[in-house]
C-alpha positions in Angstrom: 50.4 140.9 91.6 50.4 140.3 87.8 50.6 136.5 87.1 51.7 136.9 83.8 54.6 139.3 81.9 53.6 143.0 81.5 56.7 143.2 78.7 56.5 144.2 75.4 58.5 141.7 74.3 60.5 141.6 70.8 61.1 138.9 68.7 65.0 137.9 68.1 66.2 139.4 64.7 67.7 142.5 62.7 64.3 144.5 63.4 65.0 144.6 67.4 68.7 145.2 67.3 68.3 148.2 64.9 65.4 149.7 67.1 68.0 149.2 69.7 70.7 151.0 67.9 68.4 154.1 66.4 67.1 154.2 70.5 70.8 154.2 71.7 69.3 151.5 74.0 70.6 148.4 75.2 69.1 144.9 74.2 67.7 143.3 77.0 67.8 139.2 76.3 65.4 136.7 78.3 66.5 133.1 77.2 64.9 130.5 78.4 63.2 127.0 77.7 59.7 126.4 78.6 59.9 123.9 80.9 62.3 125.4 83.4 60.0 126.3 86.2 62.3 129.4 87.2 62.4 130.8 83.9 58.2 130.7 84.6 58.7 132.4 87.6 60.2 135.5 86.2 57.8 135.6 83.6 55.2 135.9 86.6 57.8 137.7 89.0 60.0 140.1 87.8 58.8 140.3 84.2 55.1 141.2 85.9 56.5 143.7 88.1 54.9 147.2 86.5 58.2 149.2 87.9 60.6 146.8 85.5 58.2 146.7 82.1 58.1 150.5 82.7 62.4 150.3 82.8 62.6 147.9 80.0 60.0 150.0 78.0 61.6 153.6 78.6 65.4 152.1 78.7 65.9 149.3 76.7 64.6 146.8 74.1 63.3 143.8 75.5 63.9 140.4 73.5 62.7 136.8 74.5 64.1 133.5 73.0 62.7 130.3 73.9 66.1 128.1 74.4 64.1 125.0 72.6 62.8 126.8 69.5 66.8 128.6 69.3 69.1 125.8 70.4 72.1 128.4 68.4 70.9 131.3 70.5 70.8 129.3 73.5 74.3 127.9 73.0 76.4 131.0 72.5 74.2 133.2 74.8 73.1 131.1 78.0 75.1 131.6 81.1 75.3 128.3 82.4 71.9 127.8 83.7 68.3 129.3 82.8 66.8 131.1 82.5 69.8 133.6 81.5 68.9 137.5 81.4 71.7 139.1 79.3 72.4 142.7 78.5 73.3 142.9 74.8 75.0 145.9 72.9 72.9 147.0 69.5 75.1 144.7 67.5 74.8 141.9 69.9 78.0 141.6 71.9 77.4 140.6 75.8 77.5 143.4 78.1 76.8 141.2 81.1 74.2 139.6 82.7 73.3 136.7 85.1 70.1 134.1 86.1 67.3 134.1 88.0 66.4 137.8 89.0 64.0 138.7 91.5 61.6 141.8 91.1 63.4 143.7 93.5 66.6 142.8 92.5 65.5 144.0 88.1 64.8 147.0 89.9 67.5 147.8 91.3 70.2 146.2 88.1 68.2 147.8 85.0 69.0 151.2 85.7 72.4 150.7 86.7 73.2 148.8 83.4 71.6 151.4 81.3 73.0 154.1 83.2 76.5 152.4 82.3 75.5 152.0 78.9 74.8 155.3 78.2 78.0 156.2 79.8 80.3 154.2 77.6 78.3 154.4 75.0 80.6 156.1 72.7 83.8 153.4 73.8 81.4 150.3 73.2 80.7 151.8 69.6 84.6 152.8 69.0 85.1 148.7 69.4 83.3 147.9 66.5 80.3 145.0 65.7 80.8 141.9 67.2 83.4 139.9 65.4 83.2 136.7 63.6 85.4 133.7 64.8 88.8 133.7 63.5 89.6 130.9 61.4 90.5 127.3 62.9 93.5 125.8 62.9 94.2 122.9 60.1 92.7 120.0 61.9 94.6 116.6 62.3 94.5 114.7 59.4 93.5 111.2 61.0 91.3 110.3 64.8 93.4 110.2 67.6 93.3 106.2 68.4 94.5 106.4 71.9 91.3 108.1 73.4 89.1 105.7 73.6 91.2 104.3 76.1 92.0 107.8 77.7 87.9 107.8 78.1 87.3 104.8 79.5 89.8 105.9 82.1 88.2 108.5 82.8 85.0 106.3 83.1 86.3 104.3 85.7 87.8 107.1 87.7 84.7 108.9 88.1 82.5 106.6 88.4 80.7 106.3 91.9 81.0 102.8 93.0 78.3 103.4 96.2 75.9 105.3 94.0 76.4 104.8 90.8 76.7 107.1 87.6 79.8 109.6 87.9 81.0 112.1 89.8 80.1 113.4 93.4 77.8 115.8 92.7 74.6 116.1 91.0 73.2 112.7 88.6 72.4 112.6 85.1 71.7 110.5 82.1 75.1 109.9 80.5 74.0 108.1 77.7 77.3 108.0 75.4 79.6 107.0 78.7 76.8 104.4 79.2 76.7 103.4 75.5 80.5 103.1 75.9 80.8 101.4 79.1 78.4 98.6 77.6 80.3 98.4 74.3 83.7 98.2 76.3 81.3 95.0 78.8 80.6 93.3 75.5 84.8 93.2 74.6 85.0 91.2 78.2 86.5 94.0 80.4 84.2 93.5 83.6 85.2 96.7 85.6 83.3 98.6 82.6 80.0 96.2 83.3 79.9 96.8 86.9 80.2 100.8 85.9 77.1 100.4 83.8 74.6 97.5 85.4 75.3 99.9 89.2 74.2 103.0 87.0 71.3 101.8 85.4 70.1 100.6 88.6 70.4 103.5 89.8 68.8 105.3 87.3 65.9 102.9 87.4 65.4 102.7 90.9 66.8 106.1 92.0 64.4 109.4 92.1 65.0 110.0 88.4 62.2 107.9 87.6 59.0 109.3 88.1 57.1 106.3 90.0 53.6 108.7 90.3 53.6 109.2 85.7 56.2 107.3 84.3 59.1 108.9 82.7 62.7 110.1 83.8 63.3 113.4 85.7 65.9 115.8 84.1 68.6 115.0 86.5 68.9 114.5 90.4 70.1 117.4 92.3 72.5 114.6 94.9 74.8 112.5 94.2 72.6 109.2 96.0 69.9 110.0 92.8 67.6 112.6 95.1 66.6 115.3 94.6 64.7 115.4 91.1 64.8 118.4 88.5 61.4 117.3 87.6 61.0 118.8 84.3 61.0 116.1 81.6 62.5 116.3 78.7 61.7 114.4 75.5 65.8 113.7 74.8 66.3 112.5 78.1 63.7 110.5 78.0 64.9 109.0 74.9 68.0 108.2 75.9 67.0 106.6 79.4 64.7 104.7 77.4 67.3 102.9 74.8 69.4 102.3 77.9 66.9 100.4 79.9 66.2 98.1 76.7 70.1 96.9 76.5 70.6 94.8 79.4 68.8 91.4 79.9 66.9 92.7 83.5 63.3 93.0 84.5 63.4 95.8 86.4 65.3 97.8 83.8 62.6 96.4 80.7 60.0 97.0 83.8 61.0 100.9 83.6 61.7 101.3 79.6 57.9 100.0 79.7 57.2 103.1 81.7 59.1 105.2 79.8 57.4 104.0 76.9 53.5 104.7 78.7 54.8 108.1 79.8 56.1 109.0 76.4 52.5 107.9 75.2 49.8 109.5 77.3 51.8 112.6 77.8 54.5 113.3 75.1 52.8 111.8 72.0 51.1 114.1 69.5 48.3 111.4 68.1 46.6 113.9 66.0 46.8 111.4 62.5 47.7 114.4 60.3 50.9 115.6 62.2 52.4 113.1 64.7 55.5 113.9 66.4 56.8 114.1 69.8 56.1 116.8 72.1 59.5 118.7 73.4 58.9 118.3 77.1 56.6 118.9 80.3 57.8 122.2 83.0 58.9 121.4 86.4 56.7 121.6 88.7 57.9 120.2 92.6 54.9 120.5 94.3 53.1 118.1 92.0 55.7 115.8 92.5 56.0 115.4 96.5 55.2 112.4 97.8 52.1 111.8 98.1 48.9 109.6 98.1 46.6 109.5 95.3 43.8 111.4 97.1 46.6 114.4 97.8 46.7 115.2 94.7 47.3 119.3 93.5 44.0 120.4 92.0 45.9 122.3 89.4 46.6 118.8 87.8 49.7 117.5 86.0 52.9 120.5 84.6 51.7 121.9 81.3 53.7 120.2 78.3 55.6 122.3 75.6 53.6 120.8 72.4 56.6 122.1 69.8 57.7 119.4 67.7 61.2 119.7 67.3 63.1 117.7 64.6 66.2 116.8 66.6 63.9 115.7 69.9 61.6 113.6 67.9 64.7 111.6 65.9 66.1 111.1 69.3 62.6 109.7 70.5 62.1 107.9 66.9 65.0 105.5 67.3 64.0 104.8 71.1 60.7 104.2 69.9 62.1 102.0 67.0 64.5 100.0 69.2 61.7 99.3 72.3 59.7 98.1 69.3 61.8 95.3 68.9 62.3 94.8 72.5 58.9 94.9 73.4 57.4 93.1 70.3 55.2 96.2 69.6 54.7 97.1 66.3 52.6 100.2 66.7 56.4 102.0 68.4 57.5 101.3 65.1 54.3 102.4 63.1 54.4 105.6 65.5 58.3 106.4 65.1 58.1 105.8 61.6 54.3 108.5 61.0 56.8 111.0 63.2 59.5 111.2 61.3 57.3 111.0 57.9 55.8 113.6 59.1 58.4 115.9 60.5 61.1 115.3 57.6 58.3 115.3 55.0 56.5 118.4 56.1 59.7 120.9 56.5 62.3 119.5 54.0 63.3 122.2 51.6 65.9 121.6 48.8 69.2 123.5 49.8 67.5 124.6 53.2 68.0 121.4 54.8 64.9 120.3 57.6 63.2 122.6 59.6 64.0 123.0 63.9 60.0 122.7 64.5 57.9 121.2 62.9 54.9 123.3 61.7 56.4 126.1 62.0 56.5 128.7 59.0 58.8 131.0 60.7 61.4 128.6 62.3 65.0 128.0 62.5 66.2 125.7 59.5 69.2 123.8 58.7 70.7 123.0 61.6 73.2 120.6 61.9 71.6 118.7 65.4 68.5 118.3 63.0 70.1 117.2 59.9 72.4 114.3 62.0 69.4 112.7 64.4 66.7 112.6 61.9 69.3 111.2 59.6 70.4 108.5 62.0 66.9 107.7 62.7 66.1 107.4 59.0 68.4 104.9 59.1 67.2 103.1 61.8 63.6 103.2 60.0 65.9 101.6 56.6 67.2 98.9 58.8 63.8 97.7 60.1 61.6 98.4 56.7 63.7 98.1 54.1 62.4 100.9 52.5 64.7 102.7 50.7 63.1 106.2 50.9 64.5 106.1 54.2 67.6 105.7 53.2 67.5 108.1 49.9 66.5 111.0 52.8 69.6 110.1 55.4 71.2 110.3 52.3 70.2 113.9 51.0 70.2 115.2 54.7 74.0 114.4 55.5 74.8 116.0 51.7 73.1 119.2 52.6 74.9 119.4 55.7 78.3 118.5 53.9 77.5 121.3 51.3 75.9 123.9 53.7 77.2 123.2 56.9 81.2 122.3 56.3 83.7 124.2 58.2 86.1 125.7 54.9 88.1 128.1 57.3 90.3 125.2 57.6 89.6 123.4 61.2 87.2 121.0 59.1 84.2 119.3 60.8 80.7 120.6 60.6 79.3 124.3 62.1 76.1 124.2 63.8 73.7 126.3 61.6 74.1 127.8 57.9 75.5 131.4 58.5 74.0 134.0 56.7 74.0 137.8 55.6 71.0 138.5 58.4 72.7 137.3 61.2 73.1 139.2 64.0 75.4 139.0 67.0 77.4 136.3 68.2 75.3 134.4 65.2 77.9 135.4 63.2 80.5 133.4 65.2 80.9 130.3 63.7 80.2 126.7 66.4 81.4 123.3 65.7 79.6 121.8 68.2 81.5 118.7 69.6 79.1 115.8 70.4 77.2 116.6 66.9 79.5 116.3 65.5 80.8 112.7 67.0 77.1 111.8 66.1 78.0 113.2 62.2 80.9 110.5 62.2 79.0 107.8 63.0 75.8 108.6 60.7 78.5 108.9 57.6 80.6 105.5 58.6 76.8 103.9 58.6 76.2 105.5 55.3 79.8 104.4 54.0 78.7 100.7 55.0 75.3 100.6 53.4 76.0 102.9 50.2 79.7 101.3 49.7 80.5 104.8 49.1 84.1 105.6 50.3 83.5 109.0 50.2 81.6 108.8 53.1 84.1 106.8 55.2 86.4 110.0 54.1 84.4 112.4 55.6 83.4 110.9 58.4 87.3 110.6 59.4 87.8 114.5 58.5 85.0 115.2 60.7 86.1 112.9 64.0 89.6 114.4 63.7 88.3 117.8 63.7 87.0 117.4 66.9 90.1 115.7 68.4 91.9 118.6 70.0 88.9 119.1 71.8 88.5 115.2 73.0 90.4 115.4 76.1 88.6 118.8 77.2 85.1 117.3 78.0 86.0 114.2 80.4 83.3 111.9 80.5 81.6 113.2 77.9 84.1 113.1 75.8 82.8 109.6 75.5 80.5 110.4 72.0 84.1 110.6 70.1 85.2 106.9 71.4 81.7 105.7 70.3 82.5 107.0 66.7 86.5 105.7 66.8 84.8 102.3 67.4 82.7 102.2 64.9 85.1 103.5 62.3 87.3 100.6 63.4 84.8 98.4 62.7 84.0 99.8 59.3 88.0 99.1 58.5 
């Protein structure tokens, strides 16, 4: 069998969907980052199955998005878990879709979805191009105060007392409930410290560390922290690593040292004329059983996703920046500070804002997850350097985001990409992502304190209480908007 795809795949844009609508075909989506091992398999499975490529060739138009390289595809189109495999209308409304698909089971679906298609053709069409978002609602005009306190409820209800972290199910980095739970330790409340010391040590001596390469897992499958996802992704990794350097423990500084050595051998583009941080490194189980040294796979380590990605390498930047100090290694500093020279440097564009990937020509640009983390890190880099360029760039970053990327329909709050005439699909429908924009509030309230510009306090309220009717919807995660009510009570 084939080990690779036998598909004639299209790139996302305008070109496919019209080919799709002259063809009165359906739009076939694969979406999917690189280092999900099953989105792999279907590559080399069903995607390499010479019955399917002959369907998707005849029948429909075949598209593939990396999730990494799109994160705004990704996020209105994935189905919950990757890789997705959606069945698209020539304007780009959902038909349906699922996962993981076997050979045998594309076989079976593709005709019956382009059958249907066909069939109902003409009522799909009568329905009209996939809509934009109607307009939000007039946001509330100041934070809600009282959830931060609602949150940490919720932290200390779900938190696992025999395991640690929260919930009963699968394990994860939590970094803002973690951030929090610290921040709440530091006002004297000692339920929140026994919440966060249990977790960490889980973390750091669960199976989400990788004792054979160093690094974090992407989550643990069980709620004891077995079971690794063993891809490794760079903003996990990041945020394990600034949690290991806050408490005063040696096994925690033991494991942000390995996080650090990981980072470097395998995630660290050295080349001295574009350094960055590679995005992550695929799954791979087998390579991961235990084992000794001398059972070691002859295929070697997972191959690593070398994009550099502007949002990933911020992320990695400020861990980089903090362990620096932690560590008392200058060259994390030097590295963080030639990454993010080199990734905000090389793609900034007046009025376009900094690019997704960094050496890429034909990239994403301007979105708002880009504009926020490189920004914060920026002024991380200002804190430690005093160089002002630093903080000139945070500056002209969060302006293009408040001139290209403000909500005007009335909700307020940032949208998660600049919109424009060639957008096709659910593209069109505008996101305010939540987290992001938590993160937005607390990069302007910084701004406000170091520029003494009030404007910035201004919007940095506007855009935390445009995101408070969704607060209470997102439980422990809800914990990014306490982090930002804190620190604009600090800034008052």
């Amino acid at each position: 069998m084939a080990t690779t795809s036998l598909v004639e795949w299209r790139s996302w844009g305008r070109a496919a969907f019209e080919e799709a609508r002259v063809g009165q075909v359906p739009v076939l989506l694969a979406l999917g980052p690189r280092w999900c091992p099953a989105s792999a398999s279907m590559m080399g499975g069903a995607y390499a199955d010479p019955r399917v490529a002959d369907l998707l060739d005849d029948r429909f138009v075949p598209v593939r998005v990396d999730a990494e390289e799109r994160p705004d595809i990704g996020e209105r189109y994935g189905l919950g878990a990757w890789p997705t495999t959606a069945f698209l209308t020539p304007d780009g409304r959902v038909l349906g879709g699922e996962t993981y698909a076997t050979a045998e089971r594309m076989r079976d679906l593709l005709p019956r979805v382009a059958d249907a298609f066909e069939q109902q053709r003409d009522a799909i069409a009568a329905r009209g191009a996939a809509p934009a978002a109607q307009p939000a609602g007039p946001a509330p005009a100041a934070p809600d105060p009282d959830v931060d306190a609602w949150v940490g409820d919720r932290l200390l209800a779900q938190f696992d007392e025999e395991h640690g972290g929260f919930g009963d199910g699968a394990k994860r980095v939590h970094a803002a409930a973690l951030e929090l739970a610290w921040r709440r330790t530091g006002d004297g409340d000692e339920a929140f410290g026994a919440v966060f010391e249990r977790t960490l040590q889980a973390m750091a001596r669960g199976w989400l560390y990788d004792e054979l390469d160093g690094g974090v897992f992407r989550y643990c499958a069980r709620r004891d922290w077995t079971g690794p996802a063993t891809e490794k992704l760079l903003a996990v990794n990041a945020e394990a690593l600034r949690l290991f350097l806050l408490p005063d423990d040696d096994g925690c500084l033991d494991r942000a040292i390995g996080v650090v050595g990981y980072v470097r051998r395998t995630l660290a583009d050295l080349a001295p004329d574009h350094p960055g941080f590679f995005a992550s490194q695929r799954g791979d189980p087998d390579y991961y059983r235990p084992r000794s040294e001398a059972d070691a796979p002859a295929a070697g380590p997972p191959p690593v996703d070398r994009a550099v990605y502007a949002d990933g390498t911020a992320l990695m930047a400020r861990a980089f920046a903090a362990a620096s100090e932690t560590l008392r290694d200058s060259s994390l500093l030097e590295f963080a500070v030639d990454a993010m020279e080199h990734v905000v440097a090389g793609t900034y564009e007046r009025g376009g804002g900094i690019a997704h990937r960094a050496g890429s020509r034909t990239g994403v640009r301007g979105l708002l997850t880009d504009q926020v983390r490189a920004a914060a890190a920026l002024l991380d880099l200002h804190e430690l350097t005093d160089r002002e360029v630093y903080l000139d760039m945070a500056h002209e970053l969060m302006h293009f985001a408040i001139q290209h990327l403000w909500d005007t329909s009335g909700g307020g709050g940032f949208l998660d990409r600049v919109h424009g005439p060639q957008d096709v699909g659910l593209l069109r429908e505008p996101l305010r992502p939540f987290a992001v924009n938590c993160e937005a509030a607390r990069v302007l309230l910084r701004l406000a304190t170091i520029t003494a510009d009030p404007a910035f306090r201004d919007r940095a309220v506007a855009t935390l209480a445009s995101q408070t009717a969704a607060a209470r919807a997102h439980g422990v995660d809800a914990a990014p908007y306490a982090l930002a009510a804190r620190d604009l009570l600090d800034v008052d």
